[in-house]
N, CA, C and O of each residue as an XYZ file, in Angstrom:
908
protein
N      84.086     78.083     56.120
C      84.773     77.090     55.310
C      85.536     76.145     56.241
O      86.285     76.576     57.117
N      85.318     74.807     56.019
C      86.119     73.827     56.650
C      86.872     73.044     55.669
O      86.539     72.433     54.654
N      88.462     73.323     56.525
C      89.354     72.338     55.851
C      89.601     70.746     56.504
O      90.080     70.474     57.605
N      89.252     70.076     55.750
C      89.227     68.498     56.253
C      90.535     67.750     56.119
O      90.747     66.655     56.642
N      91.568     68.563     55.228
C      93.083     68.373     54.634
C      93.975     68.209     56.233
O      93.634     68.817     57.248
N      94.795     67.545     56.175
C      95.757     67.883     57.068
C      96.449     69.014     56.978
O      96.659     69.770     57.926
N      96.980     69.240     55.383
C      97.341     70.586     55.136
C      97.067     71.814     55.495
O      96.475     71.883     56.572
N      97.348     73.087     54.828
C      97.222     74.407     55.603
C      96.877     74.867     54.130
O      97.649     74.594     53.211
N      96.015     75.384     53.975
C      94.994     76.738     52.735
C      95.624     77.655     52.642
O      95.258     78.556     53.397
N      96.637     77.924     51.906
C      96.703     79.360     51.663
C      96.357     80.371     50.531
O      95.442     80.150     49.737
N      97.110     81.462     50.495
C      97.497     82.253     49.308
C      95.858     82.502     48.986
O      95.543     82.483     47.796
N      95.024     82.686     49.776
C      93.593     82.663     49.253
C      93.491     83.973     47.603
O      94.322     84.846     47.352
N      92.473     83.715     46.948
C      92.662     84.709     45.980
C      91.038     84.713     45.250
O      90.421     83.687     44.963
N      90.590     85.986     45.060
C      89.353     86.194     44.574
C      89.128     86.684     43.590
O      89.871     87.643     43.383
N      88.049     86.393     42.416
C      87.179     87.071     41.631
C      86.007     87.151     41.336
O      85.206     86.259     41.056
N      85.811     88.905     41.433
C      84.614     89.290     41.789
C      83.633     89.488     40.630
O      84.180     90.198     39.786
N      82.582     89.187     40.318
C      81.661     90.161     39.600
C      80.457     90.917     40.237
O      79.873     91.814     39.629
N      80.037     90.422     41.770
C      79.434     91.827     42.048
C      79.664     91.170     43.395
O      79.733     89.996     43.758
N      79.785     92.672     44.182
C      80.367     92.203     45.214
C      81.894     92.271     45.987
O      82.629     92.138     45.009
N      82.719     92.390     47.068
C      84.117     92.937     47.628
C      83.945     92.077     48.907
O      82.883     91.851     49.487
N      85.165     91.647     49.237
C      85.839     91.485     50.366
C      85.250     92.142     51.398
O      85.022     93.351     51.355
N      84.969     91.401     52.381
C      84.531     92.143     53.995
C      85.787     91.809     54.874
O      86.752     92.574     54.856
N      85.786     90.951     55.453
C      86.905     89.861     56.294
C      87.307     88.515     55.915
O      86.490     87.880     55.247
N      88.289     88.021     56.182
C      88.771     86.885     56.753
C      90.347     86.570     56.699
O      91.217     87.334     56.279
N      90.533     85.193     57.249
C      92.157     85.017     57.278
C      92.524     84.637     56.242
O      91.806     83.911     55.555
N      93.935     85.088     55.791
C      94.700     84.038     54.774
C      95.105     82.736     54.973
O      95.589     82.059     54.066
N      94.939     82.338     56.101
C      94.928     80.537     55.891
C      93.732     80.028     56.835
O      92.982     80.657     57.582
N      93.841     78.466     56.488
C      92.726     77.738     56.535
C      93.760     76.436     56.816
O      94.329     75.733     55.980
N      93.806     76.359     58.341
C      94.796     75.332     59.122
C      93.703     73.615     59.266
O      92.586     73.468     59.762
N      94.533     72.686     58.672
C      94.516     71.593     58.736
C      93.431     70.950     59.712
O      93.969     70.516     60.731
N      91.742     70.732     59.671
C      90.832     70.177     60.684
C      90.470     70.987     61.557
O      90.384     70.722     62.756
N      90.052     72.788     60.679
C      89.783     74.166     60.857
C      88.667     74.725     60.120
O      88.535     74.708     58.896
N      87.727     75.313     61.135
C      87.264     76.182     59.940
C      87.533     77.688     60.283
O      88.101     77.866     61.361
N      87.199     78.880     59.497
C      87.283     79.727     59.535
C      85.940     80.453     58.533
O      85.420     80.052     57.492
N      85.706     81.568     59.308
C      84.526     82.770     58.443
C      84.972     83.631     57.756
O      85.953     84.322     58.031
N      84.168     83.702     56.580
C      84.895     84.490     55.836
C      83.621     85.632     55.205
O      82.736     84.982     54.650
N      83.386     86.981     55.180
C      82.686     87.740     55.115
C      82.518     88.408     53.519
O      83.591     88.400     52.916
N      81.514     88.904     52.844
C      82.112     89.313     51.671
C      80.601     90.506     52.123
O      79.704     90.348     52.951
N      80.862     91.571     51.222
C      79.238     92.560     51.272
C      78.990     92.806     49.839
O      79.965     92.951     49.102
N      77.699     92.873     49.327
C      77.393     94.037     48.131
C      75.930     94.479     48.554
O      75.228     94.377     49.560
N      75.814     95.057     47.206
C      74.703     95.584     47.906
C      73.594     95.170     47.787
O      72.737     95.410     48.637
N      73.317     94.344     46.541
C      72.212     93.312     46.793
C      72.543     91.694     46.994
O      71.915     91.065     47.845
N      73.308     91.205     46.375
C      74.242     89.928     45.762
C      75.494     90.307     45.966
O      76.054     91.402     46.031
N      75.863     89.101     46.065
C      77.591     88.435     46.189
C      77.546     87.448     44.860
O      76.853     86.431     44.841
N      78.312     87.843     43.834
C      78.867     86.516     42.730
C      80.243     86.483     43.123
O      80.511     87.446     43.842
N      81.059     85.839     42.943
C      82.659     85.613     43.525
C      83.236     84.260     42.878
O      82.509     83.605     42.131
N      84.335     83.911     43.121
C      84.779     82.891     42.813
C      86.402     82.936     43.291
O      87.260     83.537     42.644
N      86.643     82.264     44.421
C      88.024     81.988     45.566
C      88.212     80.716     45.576
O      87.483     79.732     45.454
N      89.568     80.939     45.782
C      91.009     79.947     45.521
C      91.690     79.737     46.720
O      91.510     80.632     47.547
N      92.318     78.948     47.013
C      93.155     78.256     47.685
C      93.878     77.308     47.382
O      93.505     76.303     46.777
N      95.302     77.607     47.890
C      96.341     76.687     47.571
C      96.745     75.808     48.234
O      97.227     76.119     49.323
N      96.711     74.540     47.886
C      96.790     73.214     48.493
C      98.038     72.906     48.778
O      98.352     72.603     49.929
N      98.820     72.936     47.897
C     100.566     72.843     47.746
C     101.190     73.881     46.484
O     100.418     74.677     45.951
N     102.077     73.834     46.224
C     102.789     74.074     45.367
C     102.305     74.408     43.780
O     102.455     75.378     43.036
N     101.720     73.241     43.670
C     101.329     73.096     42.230
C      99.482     72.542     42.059
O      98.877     72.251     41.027
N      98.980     72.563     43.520
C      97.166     72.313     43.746
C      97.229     73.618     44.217
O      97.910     74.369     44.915
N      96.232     73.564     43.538
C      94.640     75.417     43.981
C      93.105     74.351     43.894
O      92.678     73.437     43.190
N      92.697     75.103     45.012
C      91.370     74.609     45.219
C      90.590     75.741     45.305
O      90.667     76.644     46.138
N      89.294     75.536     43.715
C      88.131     76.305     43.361
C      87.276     76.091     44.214
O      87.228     75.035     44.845
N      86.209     77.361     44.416
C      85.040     76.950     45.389
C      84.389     76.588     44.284
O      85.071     76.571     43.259
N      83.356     76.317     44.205
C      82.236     75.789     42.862
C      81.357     76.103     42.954
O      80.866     76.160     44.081
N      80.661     76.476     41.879
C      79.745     77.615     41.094
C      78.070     77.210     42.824
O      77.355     78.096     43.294
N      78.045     76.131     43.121
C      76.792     75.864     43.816
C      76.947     76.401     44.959
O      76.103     76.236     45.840
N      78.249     77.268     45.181
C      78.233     77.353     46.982
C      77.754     79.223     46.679
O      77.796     80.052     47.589
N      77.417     79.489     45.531
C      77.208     80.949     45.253
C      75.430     80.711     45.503
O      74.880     81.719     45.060
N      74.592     79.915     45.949
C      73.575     80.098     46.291
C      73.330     80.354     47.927
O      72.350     80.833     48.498
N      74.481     79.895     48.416
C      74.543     80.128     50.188
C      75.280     81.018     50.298
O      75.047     81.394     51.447
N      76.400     81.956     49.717
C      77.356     83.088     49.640
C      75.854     84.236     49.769
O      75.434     84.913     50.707
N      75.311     84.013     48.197
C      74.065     85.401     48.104
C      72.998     85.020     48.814
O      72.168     85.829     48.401
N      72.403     84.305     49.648
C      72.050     84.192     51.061
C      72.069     85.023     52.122
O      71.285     85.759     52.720
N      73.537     84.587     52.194
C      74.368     85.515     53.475
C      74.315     87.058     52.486
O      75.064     87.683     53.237
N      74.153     87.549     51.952
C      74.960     88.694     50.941
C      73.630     89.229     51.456
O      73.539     90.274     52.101
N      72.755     88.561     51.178
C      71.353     89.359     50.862
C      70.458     89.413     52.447
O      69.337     89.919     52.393
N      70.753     89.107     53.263
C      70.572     89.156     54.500
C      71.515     90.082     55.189
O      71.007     90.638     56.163
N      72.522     90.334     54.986
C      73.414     91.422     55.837
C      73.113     92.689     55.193
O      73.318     93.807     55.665
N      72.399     92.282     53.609
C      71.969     93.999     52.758
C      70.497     94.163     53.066
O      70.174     95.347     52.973
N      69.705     93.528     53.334
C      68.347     93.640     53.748
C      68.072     93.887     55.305
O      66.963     94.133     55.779
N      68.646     93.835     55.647
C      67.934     93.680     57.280
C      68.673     94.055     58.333
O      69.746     93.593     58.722
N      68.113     94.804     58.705
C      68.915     96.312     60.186
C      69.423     95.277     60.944
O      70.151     95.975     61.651
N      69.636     93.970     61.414
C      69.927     93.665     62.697
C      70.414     92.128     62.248
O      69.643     91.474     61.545
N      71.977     91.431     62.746
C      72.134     90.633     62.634
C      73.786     89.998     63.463
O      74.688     90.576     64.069
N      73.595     88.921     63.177
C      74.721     88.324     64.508
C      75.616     86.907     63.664
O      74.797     86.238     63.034
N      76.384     86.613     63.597
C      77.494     85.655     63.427
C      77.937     85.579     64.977
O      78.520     86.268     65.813
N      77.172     84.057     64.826
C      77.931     82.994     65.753
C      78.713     82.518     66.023
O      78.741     81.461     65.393
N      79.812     82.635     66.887
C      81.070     81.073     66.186
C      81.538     80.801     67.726
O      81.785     81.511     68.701
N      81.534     79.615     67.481
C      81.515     78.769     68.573
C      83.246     77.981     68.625
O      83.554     77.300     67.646
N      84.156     78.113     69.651
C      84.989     77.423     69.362
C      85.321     76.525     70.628
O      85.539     77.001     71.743
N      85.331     75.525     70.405
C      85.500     73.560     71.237
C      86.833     73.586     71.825
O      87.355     72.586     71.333
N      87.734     74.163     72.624
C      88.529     74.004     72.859
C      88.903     72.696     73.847
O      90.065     72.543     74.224
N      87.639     71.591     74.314
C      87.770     70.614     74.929
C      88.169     69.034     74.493
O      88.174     68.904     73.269
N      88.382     68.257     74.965
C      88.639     66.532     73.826
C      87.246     66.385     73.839
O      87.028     65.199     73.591
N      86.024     67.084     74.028
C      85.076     65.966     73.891
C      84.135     66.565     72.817
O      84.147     67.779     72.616
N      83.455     65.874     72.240
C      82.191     66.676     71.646
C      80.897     67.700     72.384
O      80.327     67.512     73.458
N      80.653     69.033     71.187
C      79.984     68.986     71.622
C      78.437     68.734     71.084
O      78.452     68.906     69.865
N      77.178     68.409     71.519
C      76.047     67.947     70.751
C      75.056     68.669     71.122
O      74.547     68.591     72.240
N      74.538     69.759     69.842
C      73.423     70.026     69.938
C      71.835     69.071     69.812
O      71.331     68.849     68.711
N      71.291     68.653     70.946
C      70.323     67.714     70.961
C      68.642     68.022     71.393
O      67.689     67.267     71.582
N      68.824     69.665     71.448
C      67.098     70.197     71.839
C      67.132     71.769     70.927
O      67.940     72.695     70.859
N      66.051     71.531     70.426
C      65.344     72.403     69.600
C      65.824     73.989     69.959
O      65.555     74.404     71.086
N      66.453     74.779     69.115
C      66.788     75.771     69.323
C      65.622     77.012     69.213
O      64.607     76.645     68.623
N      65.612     78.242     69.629
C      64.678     79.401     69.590
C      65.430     80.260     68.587
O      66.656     80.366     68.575
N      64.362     81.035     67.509
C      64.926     82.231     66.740
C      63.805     82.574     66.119
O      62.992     81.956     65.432
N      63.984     84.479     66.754
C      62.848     84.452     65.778
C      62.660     85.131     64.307
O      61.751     85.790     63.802
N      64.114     84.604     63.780
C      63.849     85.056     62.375
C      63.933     83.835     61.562
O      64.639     82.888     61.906
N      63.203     83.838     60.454
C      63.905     83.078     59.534
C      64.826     82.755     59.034
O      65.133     81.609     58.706
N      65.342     83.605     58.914
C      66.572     84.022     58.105
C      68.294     83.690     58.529
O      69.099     84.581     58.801
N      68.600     82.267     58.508
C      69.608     82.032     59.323
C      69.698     80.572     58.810
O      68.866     79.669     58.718
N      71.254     80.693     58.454
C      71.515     79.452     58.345
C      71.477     78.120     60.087
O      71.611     78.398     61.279
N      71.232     76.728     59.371
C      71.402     75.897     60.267
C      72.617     75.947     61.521
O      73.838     76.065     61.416
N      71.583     75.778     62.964
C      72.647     75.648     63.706
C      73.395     74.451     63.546
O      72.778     73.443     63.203
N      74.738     74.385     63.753
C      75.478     73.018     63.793
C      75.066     71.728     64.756
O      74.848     71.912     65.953
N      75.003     70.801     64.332
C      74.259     69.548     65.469
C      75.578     69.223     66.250
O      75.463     68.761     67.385
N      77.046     69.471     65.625
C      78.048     69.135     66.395
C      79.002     69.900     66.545
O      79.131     70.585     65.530
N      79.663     70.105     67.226
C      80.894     70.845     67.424
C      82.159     69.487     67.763
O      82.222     68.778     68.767
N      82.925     69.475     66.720
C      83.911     68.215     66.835
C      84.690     68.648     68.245
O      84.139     69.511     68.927
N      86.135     67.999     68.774
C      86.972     68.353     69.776
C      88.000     69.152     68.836
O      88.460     68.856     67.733
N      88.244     70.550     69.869
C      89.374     71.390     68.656
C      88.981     71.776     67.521
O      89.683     71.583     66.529
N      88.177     72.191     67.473
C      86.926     72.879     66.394
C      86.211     73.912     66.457
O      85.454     73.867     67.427
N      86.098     75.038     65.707
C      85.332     75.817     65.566
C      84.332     75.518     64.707
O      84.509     74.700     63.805
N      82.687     76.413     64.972
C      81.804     76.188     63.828
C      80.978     77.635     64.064
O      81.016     78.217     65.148
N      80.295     78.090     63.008
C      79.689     79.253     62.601
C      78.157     79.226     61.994
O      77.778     78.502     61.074
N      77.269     80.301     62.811
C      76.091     80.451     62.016
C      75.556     81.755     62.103
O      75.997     82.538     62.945
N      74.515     82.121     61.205
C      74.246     83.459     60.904
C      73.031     83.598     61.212
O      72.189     82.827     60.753
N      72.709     84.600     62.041
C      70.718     85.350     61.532
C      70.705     86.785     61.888
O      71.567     87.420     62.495
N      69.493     87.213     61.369
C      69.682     88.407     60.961
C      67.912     88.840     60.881
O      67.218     87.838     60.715
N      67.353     89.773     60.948
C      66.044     90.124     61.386
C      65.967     91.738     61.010
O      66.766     92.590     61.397
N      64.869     91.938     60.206
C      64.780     93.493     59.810
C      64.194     94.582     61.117
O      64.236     95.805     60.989
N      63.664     93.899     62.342
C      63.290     94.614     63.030
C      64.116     94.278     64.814
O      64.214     95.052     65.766
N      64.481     93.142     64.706
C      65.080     92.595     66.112
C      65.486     90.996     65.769
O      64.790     90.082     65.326
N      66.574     91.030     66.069
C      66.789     89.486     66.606
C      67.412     88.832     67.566
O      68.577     88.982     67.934
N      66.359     87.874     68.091
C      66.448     87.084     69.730
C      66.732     85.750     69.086
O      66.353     85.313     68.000
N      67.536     85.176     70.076
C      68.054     83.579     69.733
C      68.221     83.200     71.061
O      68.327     84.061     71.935
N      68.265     81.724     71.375
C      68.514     81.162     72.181
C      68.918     79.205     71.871
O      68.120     78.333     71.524
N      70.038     79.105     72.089
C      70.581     77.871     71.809
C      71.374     76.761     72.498
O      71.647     77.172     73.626
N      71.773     75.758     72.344
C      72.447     75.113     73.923
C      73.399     73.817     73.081
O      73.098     73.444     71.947
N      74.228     73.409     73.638
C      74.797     72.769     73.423
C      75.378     71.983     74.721
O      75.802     72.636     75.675
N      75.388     70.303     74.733
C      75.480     69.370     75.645
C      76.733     69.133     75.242
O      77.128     69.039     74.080
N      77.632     68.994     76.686
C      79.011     68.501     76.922
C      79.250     67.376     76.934
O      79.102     66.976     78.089
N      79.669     66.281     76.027
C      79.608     64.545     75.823
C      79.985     64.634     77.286
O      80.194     65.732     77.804
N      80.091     63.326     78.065
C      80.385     62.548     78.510
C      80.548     63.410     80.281
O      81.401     63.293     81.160
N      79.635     64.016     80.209
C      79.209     65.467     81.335
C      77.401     65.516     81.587
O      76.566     64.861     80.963
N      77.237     66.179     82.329
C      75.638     65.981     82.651
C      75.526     67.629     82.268
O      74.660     68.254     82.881
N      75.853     67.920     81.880
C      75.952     69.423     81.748
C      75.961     69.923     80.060
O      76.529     69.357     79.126
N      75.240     71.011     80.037
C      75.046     72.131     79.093
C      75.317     73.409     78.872
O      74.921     74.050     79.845
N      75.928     74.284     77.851
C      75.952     75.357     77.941
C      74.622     75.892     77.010
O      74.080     75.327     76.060
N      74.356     77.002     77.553
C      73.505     77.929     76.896
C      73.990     79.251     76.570
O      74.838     80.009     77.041
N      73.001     79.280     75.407
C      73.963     80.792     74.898
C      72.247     81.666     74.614
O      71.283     80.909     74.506
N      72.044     82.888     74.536
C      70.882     83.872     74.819
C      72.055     85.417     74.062
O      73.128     85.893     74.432
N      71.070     85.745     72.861
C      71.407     87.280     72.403
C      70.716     87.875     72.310
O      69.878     87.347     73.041
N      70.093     89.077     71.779
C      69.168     89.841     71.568
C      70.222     91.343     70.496
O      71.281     91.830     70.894
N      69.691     91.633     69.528
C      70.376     92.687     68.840
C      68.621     93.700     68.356
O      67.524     93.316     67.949
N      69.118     94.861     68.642
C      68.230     95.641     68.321
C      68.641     96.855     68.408
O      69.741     97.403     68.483
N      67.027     97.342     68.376
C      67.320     98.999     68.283
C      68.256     99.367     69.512
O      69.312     99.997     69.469
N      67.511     98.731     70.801
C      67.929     99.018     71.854
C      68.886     98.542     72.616
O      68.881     98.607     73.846
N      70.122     97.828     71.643
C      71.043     97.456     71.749
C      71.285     96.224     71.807
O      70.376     95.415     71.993
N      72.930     95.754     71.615
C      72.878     94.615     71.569
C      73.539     93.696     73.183
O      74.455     94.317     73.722
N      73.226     92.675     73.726
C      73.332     92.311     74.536
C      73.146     90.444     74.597
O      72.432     89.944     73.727
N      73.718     89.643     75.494
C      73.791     87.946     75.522
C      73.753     87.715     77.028
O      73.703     88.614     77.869
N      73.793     86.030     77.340
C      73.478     85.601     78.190
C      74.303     84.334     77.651
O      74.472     84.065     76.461
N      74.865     83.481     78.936
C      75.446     82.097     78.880
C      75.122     81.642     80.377
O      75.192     82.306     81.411
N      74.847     80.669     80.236
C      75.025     79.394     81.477
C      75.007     77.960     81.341
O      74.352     77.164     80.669
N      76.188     77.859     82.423
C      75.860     76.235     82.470
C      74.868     75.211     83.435
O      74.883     75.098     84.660
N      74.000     74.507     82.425
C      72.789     74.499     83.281
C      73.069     72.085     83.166
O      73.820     71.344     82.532
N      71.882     71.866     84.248
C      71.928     70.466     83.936
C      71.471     70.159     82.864
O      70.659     70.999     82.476
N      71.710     68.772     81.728
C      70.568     68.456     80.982
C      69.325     67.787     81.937
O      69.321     67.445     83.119
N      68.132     67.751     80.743
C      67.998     68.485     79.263
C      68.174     69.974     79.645
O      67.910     70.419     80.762
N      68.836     70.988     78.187
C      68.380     72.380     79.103
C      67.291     72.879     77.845
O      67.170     72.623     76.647
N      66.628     73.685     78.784
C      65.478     74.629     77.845
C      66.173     75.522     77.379
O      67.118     76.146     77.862
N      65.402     75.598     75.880
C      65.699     76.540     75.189
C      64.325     77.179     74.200
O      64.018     77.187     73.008
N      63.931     77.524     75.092
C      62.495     78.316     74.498
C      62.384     80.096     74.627
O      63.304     80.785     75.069
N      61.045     80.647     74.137
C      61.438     81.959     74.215
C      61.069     82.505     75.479
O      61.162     83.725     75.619
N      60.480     81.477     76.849
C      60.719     81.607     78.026
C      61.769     81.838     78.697
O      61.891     82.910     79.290
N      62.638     80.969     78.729
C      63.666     80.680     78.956
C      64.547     81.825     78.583
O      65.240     82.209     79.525
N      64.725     82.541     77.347
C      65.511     83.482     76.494
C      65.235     84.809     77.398
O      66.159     85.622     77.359
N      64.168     85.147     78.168
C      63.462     85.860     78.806
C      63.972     85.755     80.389
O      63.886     86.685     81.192
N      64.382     84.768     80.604
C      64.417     84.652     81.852
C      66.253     84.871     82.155
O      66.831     85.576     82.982
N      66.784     83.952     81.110
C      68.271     84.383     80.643
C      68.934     85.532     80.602
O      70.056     85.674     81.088
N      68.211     86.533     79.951
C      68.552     87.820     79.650
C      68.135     88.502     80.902
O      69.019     89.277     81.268
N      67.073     88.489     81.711
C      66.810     89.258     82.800
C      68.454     89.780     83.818
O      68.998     89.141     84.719
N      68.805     90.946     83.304
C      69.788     91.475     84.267
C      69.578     91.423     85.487
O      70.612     91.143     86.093
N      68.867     91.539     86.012
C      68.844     91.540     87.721
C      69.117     90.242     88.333
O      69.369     90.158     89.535
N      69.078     89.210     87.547
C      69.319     88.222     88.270
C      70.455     87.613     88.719
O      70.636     86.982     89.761
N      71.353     87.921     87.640
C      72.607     86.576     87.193
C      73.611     87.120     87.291
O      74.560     86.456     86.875
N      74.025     88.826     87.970
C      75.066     89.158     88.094
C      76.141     88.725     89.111
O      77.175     89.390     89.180
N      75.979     87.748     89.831
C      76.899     87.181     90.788
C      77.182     85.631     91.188
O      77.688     85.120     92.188
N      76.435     84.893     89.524
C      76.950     83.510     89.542
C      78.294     83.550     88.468
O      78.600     84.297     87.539
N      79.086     82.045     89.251
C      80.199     81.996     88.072
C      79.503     81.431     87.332
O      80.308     81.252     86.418
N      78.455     80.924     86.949
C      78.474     79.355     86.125
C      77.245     80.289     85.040
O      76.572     79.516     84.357
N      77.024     81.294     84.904
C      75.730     82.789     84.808
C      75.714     83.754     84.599
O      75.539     84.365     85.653
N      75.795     84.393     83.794
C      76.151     85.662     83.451
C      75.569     86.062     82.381
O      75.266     85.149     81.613
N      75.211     87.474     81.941
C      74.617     88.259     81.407
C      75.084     89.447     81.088
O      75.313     89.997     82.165
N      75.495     90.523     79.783
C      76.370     91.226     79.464
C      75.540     91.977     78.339
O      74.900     91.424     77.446
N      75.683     93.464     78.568
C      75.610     94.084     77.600
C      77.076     94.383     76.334
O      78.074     94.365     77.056
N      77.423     94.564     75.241
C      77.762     94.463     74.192
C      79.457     95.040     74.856
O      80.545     94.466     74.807
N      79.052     96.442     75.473
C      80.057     97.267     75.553
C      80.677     96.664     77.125
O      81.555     97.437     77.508
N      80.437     95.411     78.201
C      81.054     95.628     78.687
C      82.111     94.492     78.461
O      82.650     94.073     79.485
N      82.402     94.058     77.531
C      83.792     93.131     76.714
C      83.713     91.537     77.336
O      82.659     91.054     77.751
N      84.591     91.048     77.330
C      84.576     89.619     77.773
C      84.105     88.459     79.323
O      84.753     88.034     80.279
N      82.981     88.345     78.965
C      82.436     87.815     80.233
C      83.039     86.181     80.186
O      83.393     85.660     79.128
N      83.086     85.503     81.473
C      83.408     84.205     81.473
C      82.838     83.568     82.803
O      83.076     83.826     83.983
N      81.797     82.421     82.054
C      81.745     81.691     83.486
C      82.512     80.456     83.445
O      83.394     80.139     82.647
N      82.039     79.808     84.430
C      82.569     78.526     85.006
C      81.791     77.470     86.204
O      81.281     77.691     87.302
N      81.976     76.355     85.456
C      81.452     75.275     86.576
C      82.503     73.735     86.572
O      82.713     72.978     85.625
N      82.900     73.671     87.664
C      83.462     72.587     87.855
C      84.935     72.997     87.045
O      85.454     74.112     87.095
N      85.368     72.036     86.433
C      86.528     72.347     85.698
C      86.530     72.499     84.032
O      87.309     71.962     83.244
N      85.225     73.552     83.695
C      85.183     73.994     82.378
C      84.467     75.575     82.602
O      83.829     76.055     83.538
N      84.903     76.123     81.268
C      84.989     77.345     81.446
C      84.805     78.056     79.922
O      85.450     77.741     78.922
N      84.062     78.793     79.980
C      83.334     80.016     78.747
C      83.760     80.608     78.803
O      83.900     80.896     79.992
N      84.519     81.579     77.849
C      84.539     83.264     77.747
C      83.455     83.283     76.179
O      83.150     82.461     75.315
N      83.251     84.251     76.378
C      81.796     85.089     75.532
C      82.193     86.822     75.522
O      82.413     87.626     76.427
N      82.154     86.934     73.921
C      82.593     87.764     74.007
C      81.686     88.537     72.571
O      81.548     87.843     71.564
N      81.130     89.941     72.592
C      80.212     90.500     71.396
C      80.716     91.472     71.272
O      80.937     92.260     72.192
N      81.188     91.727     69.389
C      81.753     92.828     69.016
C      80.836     94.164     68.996
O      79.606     94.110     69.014
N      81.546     95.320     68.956
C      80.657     96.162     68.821
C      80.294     96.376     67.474
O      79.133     96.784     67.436
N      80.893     96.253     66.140
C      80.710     96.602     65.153
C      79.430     96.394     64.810
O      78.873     95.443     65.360
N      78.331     97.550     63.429
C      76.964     97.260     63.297
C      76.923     95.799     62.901
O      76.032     95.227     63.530
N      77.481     95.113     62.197
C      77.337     93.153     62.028
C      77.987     92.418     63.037
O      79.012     91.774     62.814
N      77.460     92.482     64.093
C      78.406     91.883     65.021
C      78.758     90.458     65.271
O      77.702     89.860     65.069
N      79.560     89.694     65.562
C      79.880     88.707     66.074
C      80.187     88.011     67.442
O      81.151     88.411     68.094
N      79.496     87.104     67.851
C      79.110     86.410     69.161
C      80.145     85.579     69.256
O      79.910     84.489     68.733
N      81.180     85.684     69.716
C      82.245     85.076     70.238
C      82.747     84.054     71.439
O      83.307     84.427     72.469
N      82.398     82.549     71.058
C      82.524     81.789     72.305
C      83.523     80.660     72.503
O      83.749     79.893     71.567
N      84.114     80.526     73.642
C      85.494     79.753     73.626
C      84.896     78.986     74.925
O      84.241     79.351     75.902
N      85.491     77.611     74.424
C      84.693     76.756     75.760
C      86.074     75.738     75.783
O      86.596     75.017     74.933
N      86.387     76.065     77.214
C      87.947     75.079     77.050
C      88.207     74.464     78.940
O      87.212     74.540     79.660
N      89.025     74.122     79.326
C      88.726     73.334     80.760
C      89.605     74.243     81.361
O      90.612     74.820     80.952
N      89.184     74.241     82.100
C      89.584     75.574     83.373
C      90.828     74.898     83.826
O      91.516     75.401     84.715
């Protein structure tokens, strides 16, 4: 959910008819977004509130319950899945501008932008494995970050670097990313299995931390801010 208000969201408040609370925060800060999780077991129906001021509450509306049971029905169907969220801690944009890799269907759109001071979020999810590979260009920089996951049986594990544009992002590339033997001793490169916590590279005067929860729905955690 993105708030476009200068204001601050609070007092959030829900009703359910099928379907409970998973995560999220009680506010929703002024030119913010935030994720917000719900589970059932086949479907999510719901209907949440937020308070604008005093005497405004803001309804979600009945059409955003076709992308809620989406997400509902993808985290109840399918052994393996990842939430993205990407957060811009730089003044500049950032622009997704080359074709991303995934090989599930099942996933909402990656974001084409990441504003300055912005977070943004996306989901996929795969009944047998899911591999992604995605990149995002630093405005007014010759440079790209890349991001590389893999969740499976055989665990879950990512990859980041900052590479020149254009950068590839194919399922070559995703392959070559993930290869552990290679990338354990660049700053700007790195490669991490799940359990060993917050990796961070760096090139020039910007800087990644990447970070993957362990929980079975895990979340891919990335902060990109200037060194």
């Amino acid at each position: 959910m993105t708030n476009f208000l200068d204001s601050v969201l609070t007092d959030p408040q829900y009703h359910f008819w099928v379907s409970s609370k998973n995560s999220g925060p009680s506010n929703v800060y002024g030119s913010f977004s935030e994720v917000f999780s719900f589970k059932g077991k086949y479907w999510c129906q719901l209907l949440c509130s937020f308070a604008i001021s005093r005497v405004l509450r803001k309804y979600h509306p009945h059409r955003m319950f076709g992308f809620i049971n989406m997400i509902a029905k993808s985290h109840s169907s399918f052994s393996f899945s990842c939430v993205v969220e990407i957060v811009n801690c730089l003044g500049v944009h950032l622009n997704n501008r080359n074709s991303s890799f995934c090989n599930s269907e099942y996933n909402n759109l990656l974001p084409l932008a990441i504003l300055p001071l912005h977070r943004e979020s996306f989901f996929a999810s795969d009944e047998t494995s899911l591999e992604a590979i995605f990149s995002y260009e630093i405005f007014s920089t010759d440079l790209a970050i890349v991001i590389a996951l893999k969740v499976g049986s055989g665990g879950k594990s990512f990859a980041a670097a900052f590479v020149s544009i254009p950068a590839v992002t194919d399922k070559t590339e995703l392959e070559a990313l993930m290869d552990e033997n290679q990338w354990k001793t660049h700053d700007y490169r790195k490669n991490s299995n799940v359990s060993e916590g917050v990796q961070s590279i760096v090139i020039r005067n910007i800087r990644a931390e990447i970070l993957m929860t362990e929980e079975e729905k895990s979340i891919l955690k990335i902060r990109i801010f200037a060194a």
